[in-house]
Z-matrix of the N, CA and C atoms (Angstrom, degrees):
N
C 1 1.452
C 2 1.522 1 110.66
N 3 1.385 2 129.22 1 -18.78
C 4 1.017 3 134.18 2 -150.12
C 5 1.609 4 99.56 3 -97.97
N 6 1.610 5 110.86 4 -49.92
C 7 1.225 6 114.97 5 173.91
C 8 1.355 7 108.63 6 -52.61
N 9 1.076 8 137.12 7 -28.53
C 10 1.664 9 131.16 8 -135.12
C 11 1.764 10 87.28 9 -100.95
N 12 1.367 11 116.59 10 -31.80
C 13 1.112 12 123.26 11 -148.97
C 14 1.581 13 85.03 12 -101.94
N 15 0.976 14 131.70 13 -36.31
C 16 1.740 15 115.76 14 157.73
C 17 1.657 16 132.05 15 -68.60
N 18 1.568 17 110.99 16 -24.36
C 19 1.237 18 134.76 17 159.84
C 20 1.708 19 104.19 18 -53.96
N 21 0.864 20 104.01 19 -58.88
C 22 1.709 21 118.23 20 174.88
C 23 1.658 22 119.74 21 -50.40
N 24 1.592 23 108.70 22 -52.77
C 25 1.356 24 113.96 23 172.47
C 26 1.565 25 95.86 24 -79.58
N 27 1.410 26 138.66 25 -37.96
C 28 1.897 27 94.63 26 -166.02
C 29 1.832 28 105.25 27 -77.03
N 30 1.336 29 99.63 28 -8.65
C 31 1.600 30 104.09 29 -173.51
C 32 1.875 31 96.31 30 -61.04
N 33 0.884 32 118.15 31 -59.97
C 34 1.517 33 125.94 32 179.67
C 35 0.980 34 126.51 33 -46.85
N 36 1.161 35 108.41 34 -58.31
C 37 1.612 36 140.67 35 156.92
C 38 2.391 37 103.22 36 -33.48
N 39 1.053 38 76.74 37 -55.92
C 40 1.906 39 77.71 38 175.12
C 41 1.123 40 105.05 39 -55.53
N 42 1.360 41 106.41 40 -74.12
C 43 1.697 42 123.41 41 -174.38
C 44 1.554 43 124.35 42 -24.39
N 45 1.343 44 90.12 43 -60.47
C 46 1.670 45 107.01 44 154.34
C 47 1.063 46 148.22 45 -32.92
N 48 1.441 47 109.70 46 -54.51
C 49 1.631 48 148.15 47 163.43
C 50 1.842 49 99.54 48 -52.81
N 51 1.049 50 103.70 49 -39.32
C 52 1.665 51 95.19 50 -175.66
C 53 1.064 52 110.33 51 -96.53
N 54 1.320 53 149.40 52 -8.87
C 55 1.332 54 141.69 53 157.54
C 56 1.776 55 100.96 54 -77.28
N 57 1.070 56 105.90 55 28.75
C 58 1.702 57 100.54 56 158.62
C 59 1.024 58 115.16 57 -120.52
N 60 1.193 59 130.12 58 32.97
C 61 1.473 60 133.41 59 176.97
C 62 1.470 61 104.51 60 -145.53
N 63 1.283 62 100.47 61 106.78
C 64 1.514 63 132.69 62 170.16
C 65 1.671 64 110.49 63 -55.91
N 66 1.763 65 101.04 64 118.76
C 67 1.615 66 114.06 65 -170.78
C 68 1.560 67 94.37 66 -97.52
N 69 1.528 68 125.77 67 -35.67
C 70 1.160 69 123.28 68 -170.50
C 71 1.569 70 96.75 69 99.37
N 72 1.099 71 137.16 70 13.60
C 73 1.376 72 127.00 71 179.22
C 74 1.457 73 116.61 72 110.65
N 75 1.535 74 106.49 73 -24.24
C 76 1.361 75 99.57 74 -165.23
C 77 1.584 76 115.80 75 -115.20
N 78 1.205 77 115.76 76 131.29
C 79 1.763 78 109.76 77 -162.10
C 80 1.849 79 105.64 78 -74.32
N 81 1.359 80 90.07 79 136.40
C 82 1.301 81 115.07 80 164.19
C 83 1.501 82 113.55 81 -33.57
N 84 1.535 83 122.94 82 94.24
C 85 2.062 84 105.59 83 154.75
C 86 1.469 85 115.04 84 -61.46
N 87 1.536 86 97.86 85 113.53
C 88 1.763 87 115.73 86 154.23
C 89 1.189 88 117.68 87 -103.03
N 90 1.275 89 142.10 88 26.62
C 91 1.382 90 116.99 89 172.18
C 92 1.478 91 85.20 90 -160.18
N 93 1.412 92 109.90 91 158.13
C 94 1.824 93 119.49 92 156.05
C 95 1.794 94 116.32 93 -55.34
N 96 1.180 95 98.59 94 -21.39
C 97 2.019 96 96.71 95 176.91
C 98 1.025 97 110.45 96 -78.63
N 99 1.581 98 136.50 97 -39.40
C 100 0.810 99 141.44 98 160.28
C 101 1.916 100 130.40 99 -42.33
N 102 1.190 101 97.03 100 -48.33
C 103 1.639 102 120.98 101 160.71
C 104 1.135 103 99.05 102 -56.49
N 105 1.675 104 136.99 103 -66.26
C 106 1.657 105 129.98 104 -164.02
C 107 1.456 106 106.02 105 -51.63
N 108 1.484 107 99.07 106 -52.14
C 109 1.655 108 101.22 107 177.32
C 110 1.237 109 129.32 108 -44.47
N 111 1.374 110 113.17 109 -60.77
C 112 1.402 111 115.73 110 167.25
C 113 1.543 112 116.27 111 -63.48
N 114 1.188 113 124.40 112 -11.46
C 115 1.474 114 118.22 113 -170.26
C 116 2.233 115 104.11 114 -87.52
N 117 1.495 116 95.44 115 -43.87
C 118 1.343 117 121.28 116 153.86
C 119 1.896 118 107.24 117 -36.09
N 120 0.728 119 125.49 118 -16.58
C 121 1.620 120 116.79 119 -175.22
C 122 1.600 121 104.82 120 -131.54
N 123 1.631 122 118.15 121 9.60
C 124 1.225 123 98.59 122 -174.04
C 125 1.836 124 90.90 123 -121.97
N 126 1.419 125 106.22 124 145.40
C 127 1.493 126 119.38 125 -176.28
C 128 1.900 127 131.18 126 -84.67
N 129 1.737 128 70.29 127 -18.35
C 130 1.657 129 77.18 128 -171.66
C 131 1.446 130 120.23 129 -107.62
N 132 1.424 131 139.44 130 158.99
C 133 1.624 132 110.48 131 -168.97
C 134 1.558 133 109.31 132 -82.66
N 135 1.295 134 100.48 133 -17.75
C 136 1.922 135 107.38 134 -171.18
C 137 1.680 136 108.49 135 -63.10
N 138 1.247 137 102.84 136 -16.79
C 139 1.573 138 101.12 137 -169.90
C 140 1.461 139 121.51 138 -97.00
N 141 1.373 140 101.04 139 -32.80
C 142 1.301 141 118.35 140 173.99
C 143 1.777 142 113.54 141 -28.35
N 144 1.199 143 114.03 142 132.50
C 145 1.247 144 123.64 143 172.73
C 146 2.041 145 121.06 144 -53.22
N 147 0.983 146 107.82 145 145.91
C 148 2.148 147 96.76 146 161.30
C 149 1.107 148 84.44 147 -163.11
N 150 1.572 149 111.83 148 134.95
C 151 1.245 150 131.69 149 -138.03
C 152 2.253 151 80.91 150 -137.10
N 153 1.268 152 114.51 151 138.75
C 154 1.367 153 130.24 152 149.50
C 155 1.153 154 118.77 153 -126.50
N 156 1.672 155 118.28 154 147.45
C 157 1.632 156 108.07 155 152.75
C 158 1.867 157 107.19 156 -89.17
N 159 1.036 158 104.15 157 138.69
C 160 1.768 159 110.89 158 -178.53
C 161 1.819 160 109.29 159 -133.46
N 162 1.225 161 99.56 160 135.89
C 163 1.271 162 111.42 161 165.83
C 164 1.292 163 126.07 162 -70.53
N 165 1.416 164 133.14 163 129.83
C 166 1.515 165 144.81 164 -151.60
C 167 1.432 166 80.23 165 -101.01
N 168 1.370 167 104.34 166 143.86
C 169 2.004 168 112.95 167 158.64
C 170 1.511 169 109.84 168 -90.79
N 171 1.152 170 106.02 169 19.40
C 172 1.511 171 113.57 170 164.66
C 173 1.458 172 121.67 171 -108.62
N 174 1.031 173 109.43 172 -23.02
C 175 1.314 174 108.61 173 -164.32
C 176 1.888 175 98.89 174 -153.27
N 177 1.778 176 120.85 175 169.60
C 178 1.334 177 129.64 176 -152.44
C 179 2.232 178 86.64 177 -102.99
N 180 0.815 179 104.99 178 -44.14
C 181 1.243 180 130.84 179 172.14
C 182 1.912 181 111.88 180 -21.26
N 183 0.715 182 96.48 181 98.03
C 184 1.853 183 84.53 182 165.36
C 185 1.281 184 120.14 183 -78.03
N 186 1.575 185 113.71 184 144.21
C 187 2.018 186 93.57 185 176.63
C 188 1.972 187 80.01 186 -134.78
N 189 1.482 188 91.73 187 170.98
C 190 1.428 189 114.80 188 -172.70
C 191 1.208 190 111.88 189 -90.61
N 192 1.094 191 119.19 190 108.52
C 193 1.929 192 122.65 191 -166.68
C 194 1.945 193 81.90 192 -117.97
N 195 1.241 194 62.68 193 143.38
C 196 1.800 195 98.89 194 -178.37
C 197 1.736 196 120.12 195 -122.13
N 198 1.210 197 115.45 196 128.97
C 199 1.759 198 97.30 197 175.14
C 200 1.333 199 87.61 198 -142.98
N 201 1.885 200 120.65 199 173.57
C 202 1.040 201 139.30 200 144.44
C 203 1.125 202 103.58 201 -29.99
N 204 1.569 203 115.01 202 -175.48
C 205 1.939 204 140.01 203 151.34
C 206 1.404 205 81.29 204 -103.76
N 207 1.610 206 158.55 205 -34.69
C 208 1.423 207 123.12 206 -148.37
C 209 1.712 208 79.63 207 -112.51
N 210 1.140 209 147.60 208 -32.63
C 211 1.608 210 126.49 209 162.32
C 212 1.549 211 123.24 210 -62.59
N 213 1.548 212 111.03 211 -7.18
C 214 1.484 213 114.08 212 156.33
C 215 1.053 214 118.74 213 -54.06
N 216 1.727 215 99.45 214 -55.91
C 217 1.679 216 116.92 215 171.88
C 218 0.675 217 135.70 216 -34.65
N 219 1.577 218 112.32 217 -57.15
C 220 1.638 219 111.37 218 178.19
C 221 1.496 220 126.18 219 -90.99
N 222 1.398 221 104.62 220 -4.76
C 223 1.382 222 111.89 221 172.73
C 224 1.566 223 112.83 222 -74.92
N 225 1.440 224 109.50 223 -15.87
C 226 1.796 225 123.24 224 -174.97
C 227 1.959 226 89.94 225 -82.19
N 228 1.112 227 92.94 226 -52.17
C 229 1.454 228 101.98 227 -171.24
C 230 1.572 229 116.19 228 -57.34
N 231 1.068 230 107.97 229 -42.88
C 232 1.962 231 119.75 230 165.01
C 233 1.505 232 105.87 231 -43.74
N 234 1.095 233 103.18 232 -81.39
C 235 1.771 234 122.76 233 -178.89
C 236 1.748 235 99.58 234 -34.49
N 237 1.481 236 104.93 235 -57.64
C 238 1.945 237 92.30 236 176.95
C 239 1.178 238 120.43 237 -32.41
N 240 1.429 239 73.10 238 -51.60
C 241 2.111 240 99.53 239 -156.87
C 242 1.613 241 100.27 240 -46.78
N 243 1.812 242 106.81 241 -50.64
C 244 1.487 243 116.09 242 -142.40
C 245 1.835 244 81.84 243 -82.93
N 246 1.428 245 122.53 244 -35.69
C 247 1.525 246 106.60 245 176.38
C 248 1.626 247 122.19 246 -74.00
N 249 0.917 248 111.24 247 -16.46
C 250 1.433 249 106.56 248 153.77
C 251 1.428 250 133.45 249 -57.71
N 252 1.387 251 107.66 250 -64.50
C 253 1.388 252 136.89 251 162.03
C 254 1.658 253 107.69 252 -17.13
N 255 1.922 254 96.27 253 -53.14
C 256 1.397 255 93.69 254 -163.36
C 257 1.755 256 110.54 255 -91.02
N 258 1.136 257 88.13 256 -16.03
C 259 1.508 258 109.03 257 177.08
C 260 1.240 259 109.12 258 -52.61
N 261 1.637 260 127.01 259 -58.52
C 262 1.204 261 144.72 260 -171.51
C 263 1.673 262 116.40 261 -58.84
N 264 1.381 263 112.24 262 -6.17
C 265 1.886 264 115.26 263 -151.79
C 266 1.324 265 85.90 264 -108.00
């Protein structure tokens, strides 16, 4: 009984722990169905979701990073920019 009843509190205890981190309103994508869904309601191609799991250099952990296709874009487009930039010095 004793275990179950500590099994019980760290379970809560987690649960808890994650409602302390402020989304701003908008729920977290965890899964690729979730992505179809939302991708399913969007019209344009720039917006569309693409979803990876990636390894943090902080941690062993993979988490699910999500971007646009048009913040792909410009994040490809930065990196030009910034290898040029450095290219040029």
């Amino acid at each position: 009984m004793n275990k179950i009843s500590l099994i019980l509190l760290l379970g809560f205890t987690l649960v808890g722990c994650e409602s302390l981190y402020d989304d701003g309103g908008i729920p977290r994508i965890r899964s690729q169905k979730q992505v179809d869904a939302y991708n399913a309601t969007v019209s344009a191609n720039n917006d569309k979701l693409v979803c990876t799991r990636e390894k943090s250099t902080t941690s062993n952990i993979r988490q699910f990073v999500c971007m646009t296709i048009g913040q792909q874009a410009r994040m490809a487009e930065e990196s030009r920019e910034e290898v040029r930039r450095i290219s040029r010095q």
